[in-house]
C-alpha positions in Angstrom: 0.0 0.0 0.0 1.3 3.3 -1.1 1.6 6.7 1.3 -1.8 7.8 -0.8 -3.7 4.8 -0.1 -2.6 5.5 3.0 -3.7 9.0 3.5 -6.9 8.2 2.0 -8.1 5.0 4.7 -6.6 7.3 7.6 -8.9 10.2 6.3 -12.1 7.9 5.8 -12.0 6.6 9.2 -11.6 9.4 10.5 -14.9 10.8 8.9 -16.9 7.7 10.2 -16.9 5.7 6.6 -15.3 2.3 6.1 -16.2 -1.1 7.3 -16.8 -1.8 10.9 -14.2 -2.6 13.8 -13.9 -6.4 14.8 -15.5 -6.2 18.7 -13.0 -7.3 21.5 -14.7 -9.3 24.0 -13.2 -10.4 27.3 -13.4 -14.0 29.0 -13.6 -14.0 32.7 -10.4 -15.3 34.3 -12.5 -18.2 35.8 -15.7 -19.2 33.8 -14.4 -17.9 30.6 -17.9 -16.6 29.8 -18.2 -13.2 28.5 -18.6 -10.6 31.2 -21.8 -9.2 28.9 -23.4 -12.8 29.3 -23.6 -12.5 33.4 -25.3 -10.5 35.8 -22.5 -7.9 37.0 -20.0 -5.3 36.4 -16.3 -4.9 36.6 -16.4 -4.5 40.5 -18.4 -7.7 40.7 -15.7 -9.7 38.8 -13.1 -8.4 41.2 -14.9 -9.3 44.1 -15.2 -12.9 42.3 -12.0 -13.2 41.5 -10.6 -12.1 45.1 -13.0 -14.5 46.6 -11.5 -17.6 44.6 -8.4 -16.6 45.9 -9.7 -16.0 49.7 -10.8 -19.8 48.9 -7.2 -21.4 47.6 -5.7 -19.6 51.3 -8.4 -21.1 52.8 -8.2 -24.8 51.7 -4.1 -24.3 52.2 -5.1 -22.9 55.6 -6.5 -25.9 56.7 -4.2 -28.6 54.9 -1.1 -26.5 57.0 -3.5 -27.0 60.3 -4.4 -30.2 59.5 -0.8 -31.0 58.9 0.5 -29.4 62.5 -2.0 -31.2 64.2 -0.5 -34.4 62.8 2.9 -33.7 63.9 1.9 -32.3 66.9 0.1 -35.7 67.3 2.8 -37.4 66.1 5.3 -35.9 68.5 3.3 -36.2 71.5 2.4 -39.8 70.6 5.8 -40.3 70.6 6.4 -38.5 73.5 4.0 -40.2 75.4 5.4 -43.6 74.3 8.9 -42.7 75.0 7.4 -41.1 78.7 6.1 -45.0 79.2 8.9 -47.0 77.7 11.3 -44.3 79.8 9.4 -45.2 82.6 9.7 -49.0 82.3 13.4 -48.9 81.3 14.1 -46.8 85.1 12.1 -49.7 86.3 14.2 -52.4 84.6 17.1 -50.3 85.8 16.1 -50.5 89.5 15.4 -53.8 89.7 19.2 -54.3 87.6 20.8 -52.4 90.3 19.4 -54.4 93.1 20.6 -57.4 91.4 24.3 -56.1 90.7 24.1 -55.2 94.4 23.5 -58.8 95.4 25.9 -60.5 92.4 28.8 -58.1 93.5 28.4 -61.0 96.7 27.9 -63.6 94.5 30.1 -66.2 97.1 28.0 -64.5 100.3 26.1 -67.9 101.8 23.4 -64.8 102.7 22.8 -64.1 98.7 19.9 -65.9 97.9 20.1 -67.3 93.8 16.4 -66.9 93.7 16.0 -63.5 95.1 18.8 -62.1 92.1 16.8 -64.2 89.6 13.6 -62.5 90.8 14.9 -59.1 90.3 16.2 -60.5 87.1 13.5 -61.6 85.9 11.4 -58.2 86.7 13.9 -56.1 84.9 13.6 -58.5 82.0 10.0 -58.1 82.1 10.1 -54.0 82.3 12.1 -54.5 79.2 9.9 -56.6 77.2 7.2 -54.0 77.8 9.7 -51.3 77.0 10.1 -53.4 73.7 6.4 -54.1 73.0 6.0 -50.1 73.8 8.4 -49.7 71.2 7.4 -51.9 68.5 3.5 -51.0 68.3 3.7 -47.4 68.2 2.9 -46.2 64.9 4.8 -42.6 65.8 8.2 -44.0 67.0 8.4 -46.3 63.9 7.6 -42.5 61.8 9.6 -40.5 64.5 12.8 -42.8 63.6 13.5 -40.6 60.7 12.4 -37.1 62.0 15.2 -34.6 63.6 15.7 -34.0 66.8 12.9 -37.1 68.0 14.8 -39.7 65.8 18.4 -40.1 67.7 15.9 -40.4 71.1 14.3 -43.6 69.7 17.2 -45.5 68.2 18.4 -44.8 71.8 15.5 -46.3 73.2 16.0 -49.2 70.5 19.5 -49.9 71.6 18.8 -49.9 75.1 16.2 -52.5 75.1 18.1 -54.5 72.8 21.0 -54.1 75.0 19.0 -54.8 78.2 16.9 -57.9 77.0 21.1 -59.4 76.1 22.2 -58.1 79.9 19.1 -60.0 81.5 19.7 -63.3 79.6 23.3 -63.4 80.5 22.7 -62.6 84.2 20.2 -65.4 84.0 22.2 -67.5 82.2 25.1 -67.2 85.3 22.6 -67.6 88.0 22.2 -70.9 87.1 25.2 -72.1 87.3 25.5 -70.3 90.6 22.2 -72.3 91.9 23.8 -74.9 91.0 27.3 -74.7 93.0 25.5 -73.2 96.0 23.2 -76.4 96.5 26.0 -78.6 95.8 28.6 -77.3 98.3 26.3 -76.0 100.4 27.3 -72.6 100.4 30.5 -73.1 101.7 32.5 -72.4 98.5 35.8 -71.8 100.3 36.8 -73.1 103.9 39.7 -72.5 106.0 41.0 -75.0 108.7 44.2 -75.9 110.3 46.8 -74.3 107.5 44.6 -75.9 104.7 42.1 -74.9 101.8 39.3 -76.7 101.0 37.7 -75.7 97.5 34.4 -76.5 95.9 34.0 -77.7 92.5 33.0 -73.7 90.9 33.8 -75.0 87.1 29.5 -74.8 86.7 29.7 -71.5 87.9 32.9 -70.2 86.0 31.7 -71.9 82.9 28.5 -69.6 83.7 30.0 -67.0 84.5 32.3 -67.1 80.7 29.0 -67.4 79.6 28.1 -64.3 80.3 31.3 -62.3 80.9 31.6 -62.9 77.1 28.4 -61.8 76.5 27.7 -58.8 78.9 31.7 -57.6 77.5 30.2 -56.9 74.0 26.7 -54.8 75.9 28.8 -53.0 77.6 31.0 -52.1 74.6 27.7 -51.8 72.5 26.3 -49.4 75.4 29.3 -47.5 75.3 29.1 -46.8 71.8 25.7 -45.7 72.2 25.5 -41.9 70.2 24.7 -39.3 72.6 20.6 -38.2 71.8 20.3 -34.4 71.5 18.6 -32.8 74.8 15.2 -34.8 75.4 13.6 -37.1 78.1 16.2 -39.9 77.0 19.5 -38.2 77.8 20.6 -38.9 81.1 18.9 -42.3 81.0 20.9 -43.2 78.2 24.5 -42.6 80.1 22.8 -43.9 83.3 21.7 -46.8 81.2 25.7 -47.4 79.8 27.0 -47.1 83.4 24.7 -49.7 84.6 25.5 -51.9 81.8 29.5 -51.4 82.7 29.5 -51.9 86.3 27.2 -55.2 86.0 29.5 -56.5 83.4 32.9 -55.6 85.4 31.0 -57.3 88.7 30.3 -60.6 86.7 34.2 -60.4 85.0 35.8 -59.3 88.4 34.0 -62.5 90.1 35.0 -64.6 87.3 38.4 -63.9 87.2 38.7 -65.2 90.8 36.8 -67.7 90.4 38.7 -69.4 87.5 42.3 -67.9 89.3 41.4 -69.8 92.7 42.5 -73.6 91.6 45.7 -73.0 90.2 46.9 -70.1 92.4 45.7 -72.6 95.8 48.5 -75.1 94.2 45.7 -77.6 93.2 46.9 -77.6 89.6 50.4 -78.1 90.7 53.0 -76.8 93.9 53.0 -72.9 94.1 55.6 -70.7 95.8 54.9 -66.5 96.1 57.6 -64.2 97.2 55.6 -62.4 100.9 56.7 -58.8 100.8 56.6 -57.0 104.0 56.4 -53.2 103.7 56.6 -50.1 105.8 54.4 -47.3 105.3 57.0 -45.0 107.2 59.2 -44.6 104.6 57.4 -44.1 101.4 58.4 -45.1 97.7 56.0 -44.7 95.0 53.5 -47.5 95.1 53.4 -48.0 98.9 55.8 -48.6 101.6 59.4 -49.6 101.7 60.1 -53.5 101.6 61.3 -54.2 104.8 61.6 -58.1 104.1 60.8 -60.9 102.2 59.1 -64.6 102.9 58.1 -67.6 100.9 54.8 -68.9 100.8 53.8 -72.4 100.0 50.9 -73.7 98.2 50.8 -77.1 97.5 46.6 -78.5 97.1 45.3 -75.9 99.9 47.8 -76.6 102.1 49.6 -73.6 103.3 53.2 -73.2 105.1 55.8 -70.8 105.0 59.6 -70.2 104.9 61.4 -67.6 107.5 61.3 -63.9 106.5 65.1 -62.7 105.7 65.1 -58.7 105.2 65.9 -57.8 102.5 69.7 -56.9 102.9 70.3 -60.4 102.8 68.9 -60.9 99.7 70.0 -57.8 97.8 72.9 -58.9 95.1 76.6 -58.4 96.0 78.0 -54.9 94.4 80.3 -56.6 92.0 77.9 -59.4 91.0 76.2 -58.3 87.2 72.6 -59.3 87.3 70.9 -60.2 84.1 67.8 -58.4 85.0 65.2 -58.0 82.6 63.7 -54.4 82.8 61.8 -51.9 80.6 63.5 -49.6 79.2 61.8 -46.6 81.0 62.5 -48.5 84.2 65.8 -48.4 83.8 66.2 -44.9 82.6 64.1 -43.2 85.5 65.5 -45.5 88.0 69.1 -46.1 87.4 70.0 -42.3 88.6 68.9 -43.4 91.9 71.8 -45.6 92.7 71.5 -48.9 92.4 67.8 -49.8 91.2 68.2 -53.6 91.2 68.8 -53.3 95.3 64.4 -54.6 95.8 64.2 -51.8 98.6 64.3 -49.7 95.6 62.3 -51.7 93.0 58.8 -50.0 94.1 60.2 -46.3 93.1 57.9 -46.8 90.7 54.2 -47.4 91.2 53.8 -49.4 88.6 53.6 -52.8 90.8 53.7 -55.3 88.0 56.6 -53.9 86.8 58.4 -53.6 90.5 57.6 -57.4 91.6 58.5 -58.7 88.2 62.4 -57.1 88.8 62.3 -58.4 92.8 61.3 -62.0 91.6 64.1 -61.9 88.6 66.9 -60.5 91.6 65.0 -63.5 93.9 65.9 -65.8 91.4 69.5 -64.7 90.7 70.0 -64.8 93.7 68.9 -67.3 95.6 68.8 -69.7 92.2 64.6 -70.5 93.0 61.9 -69.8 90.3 58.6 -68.4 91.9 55.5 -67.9 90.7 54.7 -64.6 92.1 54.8 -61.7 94.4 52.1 -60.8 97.1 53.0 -57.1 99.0 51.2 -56.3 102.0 51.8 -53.5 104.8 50.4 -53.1 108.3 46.9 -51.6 107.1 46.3 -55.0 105.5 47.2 -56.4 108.5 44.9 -54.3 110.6 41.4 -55.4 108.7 42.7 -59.2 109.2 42.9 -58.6 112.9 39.6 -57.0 112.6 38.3 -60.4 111.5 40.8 -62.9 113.3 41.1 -60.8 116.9 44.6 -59.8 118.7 47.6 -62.0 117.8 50.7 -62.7 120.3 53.8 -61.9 118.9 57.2 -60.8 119.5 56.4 -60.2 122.8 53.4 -58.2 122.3 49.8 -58.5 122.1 48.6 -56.7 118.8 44.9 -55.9 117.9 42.9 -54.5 114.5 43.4 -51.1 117.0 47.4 -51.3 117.7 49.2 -52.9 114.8 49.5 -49.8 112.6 50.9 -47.5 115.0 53.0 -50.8 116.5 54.4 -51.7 113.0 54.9 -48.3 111.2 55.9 -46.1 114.3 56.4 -47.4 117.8 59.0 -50.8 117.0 61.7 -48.4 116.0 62.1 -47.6 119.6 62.6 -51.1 120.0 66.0 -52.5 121.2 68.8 -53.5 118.9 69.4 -52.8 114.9 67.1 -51.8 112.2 67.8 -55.7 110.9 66.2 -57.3 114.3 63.2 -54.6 114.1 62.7 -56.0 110.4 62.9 -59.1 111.8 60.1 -58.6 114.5 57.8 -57.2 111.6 58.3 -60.3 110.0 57.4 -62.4 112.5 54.5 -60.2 113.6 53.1 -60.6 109.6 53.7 -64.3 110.0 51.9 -64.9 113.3 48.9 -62.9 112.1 48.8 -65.0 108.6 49.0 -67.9 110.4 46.1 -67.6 113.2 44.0 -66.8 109.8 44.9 -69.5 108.0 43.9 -71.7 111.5 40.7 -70.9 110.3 37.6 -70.4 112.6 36.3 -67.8 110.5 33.6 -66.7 108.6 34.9 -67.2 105.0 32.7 -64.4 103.7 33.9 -61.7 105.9 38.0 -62.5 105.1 37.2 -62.2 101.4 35.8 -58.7 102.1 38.4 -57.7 104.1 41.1 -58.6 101.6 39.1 -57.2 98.9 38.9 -53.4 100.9 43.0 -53.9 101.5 43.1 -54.6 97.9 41.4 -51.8 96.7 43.2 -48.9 99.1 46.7 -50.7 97.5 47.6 -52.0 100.5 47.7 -55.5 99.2 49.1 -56.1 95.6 49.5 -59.5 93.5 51.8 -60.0 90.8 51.7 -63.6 88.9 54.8 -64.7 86.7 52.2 -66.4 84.1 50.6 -64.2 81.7 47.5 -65.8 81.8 47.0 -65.4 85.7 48.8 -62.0 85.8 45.4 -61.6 83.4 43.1 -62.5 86.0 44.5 -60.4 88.7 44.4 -57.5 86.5 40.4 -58.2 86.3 40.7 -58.4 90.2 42.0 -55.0 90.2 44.7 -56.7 92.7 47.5 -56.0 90.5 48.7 -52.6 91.8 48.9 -51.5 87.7 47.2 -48.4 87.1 43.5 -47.7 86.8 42.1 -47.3 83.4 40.4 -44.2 82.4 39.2 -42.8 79.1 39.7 -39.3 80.7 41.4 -37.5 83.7 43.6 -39.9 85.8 46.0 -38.9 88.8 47.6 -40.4 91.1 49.3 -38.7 93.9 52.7 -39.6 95.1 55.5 -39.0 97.9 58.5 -40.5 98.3 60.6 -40.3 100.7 64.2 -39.2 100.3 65.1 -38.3 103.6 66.7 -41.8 105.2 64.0 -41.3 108.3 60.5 -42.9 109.1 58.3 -39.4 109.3 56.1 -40.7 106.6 53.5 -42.1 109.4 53.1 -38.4 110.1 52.2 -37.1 106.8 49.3 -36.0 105.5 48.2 -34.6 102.2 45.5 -32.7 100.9 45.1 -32.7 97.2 43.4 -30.0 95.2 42.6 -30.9 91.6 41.0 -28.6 89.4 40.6 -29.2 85.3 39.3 -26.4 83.1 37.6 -28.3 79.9 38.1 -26.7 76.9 36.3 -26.0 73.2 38.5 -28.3 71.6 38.0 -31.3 74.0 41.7 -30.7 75.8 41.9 -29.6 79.2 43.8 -27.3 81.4 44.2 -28.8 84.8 46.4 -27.6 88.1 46.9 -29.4 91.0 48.2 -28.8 94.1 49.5 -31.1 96.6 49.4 -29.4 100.7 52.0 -31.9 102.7 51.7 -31.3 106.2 54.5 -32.7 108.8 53.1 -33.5 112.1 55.9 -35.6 113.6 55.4 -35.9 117.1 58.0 -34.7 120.0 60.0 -37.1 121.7 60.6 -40.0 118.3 64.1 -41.9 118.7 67.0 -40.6 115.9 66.0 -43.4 113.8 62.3 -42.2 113.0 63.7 -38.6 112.9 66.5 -39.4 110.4 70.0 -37.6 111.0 71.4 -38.0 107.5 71.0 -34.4 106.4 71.9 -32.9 109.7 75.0 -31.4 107.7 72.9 -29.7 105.4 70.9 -27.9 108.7 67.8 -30.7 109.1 66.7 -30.5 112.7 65.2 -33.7 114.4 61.7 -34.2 112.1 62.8 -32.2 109.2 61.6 -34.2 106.4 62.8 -34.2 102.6 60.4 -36.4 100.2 60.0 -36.4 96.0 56.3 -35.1 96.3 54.8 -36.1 92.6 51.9 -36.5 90.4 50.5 -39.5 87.8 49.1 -37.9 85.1 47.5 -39.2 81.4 50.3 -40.1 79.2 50.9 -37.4 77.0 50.0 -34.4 79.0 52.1 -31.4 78.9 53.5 -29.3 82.2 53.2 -25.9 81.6 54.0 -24.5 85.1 55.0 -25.5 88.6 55.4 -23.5 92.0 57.4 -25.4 94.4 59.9 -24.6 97.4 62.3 -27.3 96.3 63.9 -28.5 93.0 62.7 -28.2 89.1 60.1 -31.1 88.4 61.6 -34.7 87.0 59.4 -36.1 84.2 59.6 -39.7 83.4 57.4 -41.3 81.8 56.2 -44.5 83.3 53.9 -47.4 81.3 50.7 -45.8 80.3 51.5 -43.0 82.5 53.5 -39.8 83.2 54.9 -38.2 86.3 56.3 -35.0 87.2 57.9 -35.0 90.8 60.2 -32.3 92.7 62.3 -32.7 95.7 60.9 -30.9 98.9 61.6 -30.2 102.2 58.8 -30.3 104.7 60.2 -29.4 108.2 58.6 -30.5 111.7 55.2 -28.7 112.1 55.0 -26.9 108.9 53.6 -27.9 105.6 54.5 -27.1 101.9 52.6 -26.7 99.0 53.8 -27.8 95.3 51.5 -27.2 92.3 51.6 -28.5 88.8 49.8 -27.1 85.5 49.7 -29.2 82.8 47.7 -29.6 79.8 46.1 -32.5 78.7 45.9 -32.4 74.5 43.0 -35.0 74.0 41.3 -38.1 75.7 40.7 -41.4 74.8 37.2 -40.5 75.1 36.0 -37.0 73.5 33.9 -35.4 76.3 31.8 -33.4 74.0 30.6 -36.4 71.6 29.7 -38.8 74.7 28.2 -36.1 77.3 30.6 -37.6 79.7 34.2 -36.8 81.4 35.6 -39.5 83.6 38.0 -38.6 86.7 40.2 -41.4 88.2 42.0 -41.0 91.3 44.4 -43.8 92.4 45.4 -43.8 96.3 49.1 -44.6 97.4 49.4 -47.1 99.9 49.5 -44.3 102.8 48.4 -44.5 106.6 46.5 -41.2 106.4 44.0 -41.4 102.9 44.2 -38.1 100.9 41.6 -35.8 101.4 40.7 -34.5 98.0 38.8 -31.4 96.3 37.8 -31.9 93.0 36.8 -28.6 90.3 35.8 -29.2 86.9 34.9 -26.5 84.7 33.0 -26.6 81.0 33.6 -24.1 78.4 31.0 -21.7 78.0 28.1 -22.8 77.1 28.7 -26.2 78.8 27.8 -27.4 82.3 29.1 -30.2 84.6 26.5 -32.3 86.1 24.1 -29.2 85.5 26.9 -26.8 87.6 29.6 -24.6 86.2 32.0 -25.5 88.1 31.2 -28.6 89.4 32.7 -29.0 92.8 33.5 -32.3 95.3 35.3 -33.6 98.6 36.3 -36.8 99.4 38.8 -38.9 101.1 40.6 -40.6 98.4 40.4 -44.3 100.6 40.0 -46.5 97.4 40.4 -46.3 93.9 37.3 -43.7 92.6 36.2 -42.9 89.4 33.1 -40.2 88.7 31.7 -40.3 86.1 30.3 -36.6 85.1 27.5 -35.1 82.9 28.9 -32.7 80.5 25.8 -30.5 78.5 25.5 -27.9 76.8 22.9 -25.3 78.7 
């Protein structure tokens, strides 16, 4: 079309001529019918057309309500069920502890099979309806894979899983134990006239395996178990692990003596066990001093010994070469000392098994007799047998469970003649009160307790020279080694370095604080108060004269005081009157010790900061920080304040700090909550 054409249409439509425009009509957004079709205007499709939408909000409204409610059903249903299964598992775990209680006195005549099974049998019936709880609610099997709710319920899985395997292997061993009890009467271990009698316990051990093997891998298992997030499952989850660890270290710990008895009795074949005698007056790492050494005899339950001999008498010549068989960081640490192969100087350590495996290796080199272990005990081991046996006549005195300590640590150095014939009366003392408890008369039950509380304040040790025994007695905890601990361990010790006996007059008091940290290491500082209250009027030989040249008066007192720390740690810092620390480490463990002097009536304080770069057991992923103090074989127990901090953020056992006394009498381990807030 040309500009004219153009011109000419432009100018006719303009003037009204020309063919008609096509109408536009518009289709409602909805019912696409033509808005000229309906009843209504413009303003009444808007209001149409907002009302649709008003409708859509609506229906989505509802679906999101609907929706809540659900999960708000969901999560209390699963609530509720975990309340009730909670509640069932804390009743399992009641009636658990009541039977660990009993099966810790598994031997006692008192400890009816029945009653354990009972309780047994109650927690394994909480725990079924834990399980059924758990396997017909429609909102746990859902909840399994929702946040926060999820990690609570696998908990709750494992732990009845976990549980229902704990109560069949406890009933599994109570069988065996019904069985031994009615056959033996009770009487699983008698003592009369020098001799042993033993029951046949191989239905019991053989139960006991049993279940050792099987409550070993649920307490692993429980171990394992992943911390939940905050919810009503947390703290019964760790309860729930401890429970499942102590139950299977009581059933292992009974086992081990159990299956030890025969052989170390001599009814698998003759035994002979170097007797240590020791002296808590004069100190060295893992207890007292050896003062002097006996031979025991075992030979079917019949019991005899040899004449003690101190220890002088034993001790190699100074030009003789022993072929002694040491580790090297035995030999390192100990060597500077003088001669470490003289066995008054083997427990510088306090790694027992280490100690009475270089005293039976001199023993043999020089006496030219193979033994098969060492036994250590000092007067407070002799004091809860005379608690048991009554007062003994000895060396021309009469000693009771009251007089023995002072008697044997203090008062026989004011004895007549050398320090070899005072030795010598020790000896026989330890001899005479062995010997009136081997005449038997006693109730078997309350000896085995009685050497079970020595054993676990380190006043009696045991070494054996065979692996496989030296296995059990580690399970006995009678070994002297050190206590395991996936976190903080310390173990305090003096020894003394003064040639004197002031160590009766000692005490210590021990304050051990441990700041956790972000990155799961911990700062920790502890201090160690020594306190010297010899008493006026002791003889030159408990007062020492040795360092008179260097200005000690009468009492004055100098002693390595020392710490046992988790291998690996780092010292950072120390404050003490006396010399720089020595570090040496020692087995599985470290220690830092500095020469002090501690003069009559006055104390001194030494403090060590270390760091600790990591734990076998990382605090923030388990919710749980294990301290494990280890007592030295003292007369006076440490008294002990205990501060751990969290980071911030963090509590202890719901406290920041968390703070605790004690008197360290035994081996203790606490086990703390660590949460975030």
């Amino acid at each position: 079309m040309d500009r004219t054409e153009t011109e000419a249409r432009d100018g006719a439509e303009a003037a009204g001529i020309g063919p008609d425009p096509v109408p536009v009509v518009e289709i409602d957004d909805v019912s696409g019918v033509a808005p000229d079709s309906r009843v209504g205007t413009g303003r009444h499709r808007q209001e149409h057309v907002r009302g649709a939408r008003n409708g859509r909000r609506r229906v989505l409204r509802y679906l999101l309500i609907g929706g809540a409610a659900a999960v708000l059903l969901l999560i209390g249903s699963c609530v509720w069920s975990a309340l009730r299964i909670r509640a069932s598992l804390q009743s399992a775990q009641r009636e658990a502890d009541s039977a660990v209680g009993k099966m810790t006195r598994l031997l006692d005549p008192a400890v009816d099979p029945a009653e354990i099974d009972r309780d047994v049998q109650a927690a394994a019936s909480d725990v079924r309806t834990a399980r059924s709880e758990l396997s017909r609610s429609p909102g746990l099997r859902v909840a399994r894979f929702v946040p926060w709710i999820g990690p609570n319920v696998r908990a709750l899985d494992d732990i009845t899983d976990l549980a229902d395997a704990a109560t069949a292997a406890s009933a599994k061993a109570l069988d065996g134990f019904a069985q031994v009890k009615a056959a033996s009467a009770g009487r699983y271990v008698t003592l009369a006239d020098g001799q042993v009698q033993l029951a046949d316990l191989s239905p019991l051990v053989e139960a006991l395996s049993h279940a050792n093997e099987t409550l070993n891998g649920v307490s692993d298992r429980a171990a394992r178990l992943s911390r939940p997030p905050p919810g009503p499952l947390r703290s019964l989850t760790r309860d729930v692990s401890d429970d499942f660890s102590t139950l299977a270290e009581s059933v292992r710990t009974v086992r081990a003596g159990l299956t030890l008895l025969p052989s170390a009795l001599g009814f698998e074949g003759p035994r002979t066990y170097l007797l240590e005698a020791r002296n808590n007056a004069e100190l060295r790492a893992d207890g007292g001093m050896v003062l002097s050494i006996a031979t025991l005899h075992l030979d079917a339950g019949r019991v005899s010994f040899t004449p003690p001999v101190t220890v002088t008498q034993l001790n190699p010549r100074p030009d003789v070469e022993l072929a002694v068989d040491v580790p090297d960081w035995y030999r390192y640490g100990f060597e500077r000392y003088g001669n470490y192969r003289l066995i008054q100087n083997h427990n510088l350590t306090a790694h027992f098994p280490t100690a009475a495996d270089v005293t039976a290796q001199v023993y043999r080199a020089t006496t030219g007799q193979e033994v098969d272990g060492v036994i250590a005990l000092d007067p407070v081991a002799l004091k809860t047998v005379l608690a048991i046996t009554g007062p003994v006549d000895a060396a021309g005195n009469s000693l009771s469970a009251k007089t023995i300590v002072p008697f044997a640590v203090n008062e026989v150095y004011g004895l007549e003649g050398d320090h070899s014939e005072r030795r010598e009366v020790i000896a026989e003392v330890t001899t005479a009160i062995l010997e009136k408890l081997l005449a038997g008369g006693f109730e078997e039950q309350k000896v085995a307790r009685a050497l079970g509380k020595a054993t676990a304040q380190s006043h009696i040790q045991v070494w054996m020279s065979r692996p496989e025994e030296q296995a059990l007695v580690h399970d006995l905890h009678a070994d002297g080694d050190y206590a395991p601990s996936n976190g903080d361990y310390l173990r305090v010790a003096v020894q003394n370095f003064g040639a004197n006996k002031l160590d009766y007059f000692l005490t210590r008091a021990v304050r051990h604080e441990v700041s956790l940290r972000e990155d799961g290491s911990a700062r920790v500082r502890t201090s160690i108060t020594v306190t010297n209250e010899t008493a006026a009027g002791q003889p030159e030989y408990v007062t020492g004269t040795a360092f008179a040249d260097a200005g000690f008066l009468p009492g004055d007192h100098q002693a390595y005081v020392g710490i046992y720390v988790p291998r690996g740690s780092l010292l950072r810092s120390w404050e003490s009157p006396g010399s720089q620390p020595v570090s040496l480490q020692e087995g599985s463990r470290l220690s830092y010790s500095t020469l002090v002097r501690v003069n009559a009536g006055s104390s001194v304080t030494v403090d060590f900061e270390y760091d600790i770069p990591h734990f076998e057991a990382d605090w923030r992923e388990t919710g749980r920080f294990d301290v494990v103090m280890q007592p030295q074989g003292t007369v006076q127990p440490d008294t002990v304040e205990l501060e751990v901090t969290a980071p911030r953020g963090w509590t202890v056992e719901g406290e920041t700090p968390f703070t605790t006394g004690f008197e360290l009498k035994s081996t203790t381990m606490l086990g703390l909550g660590v949460e975030r807030d």
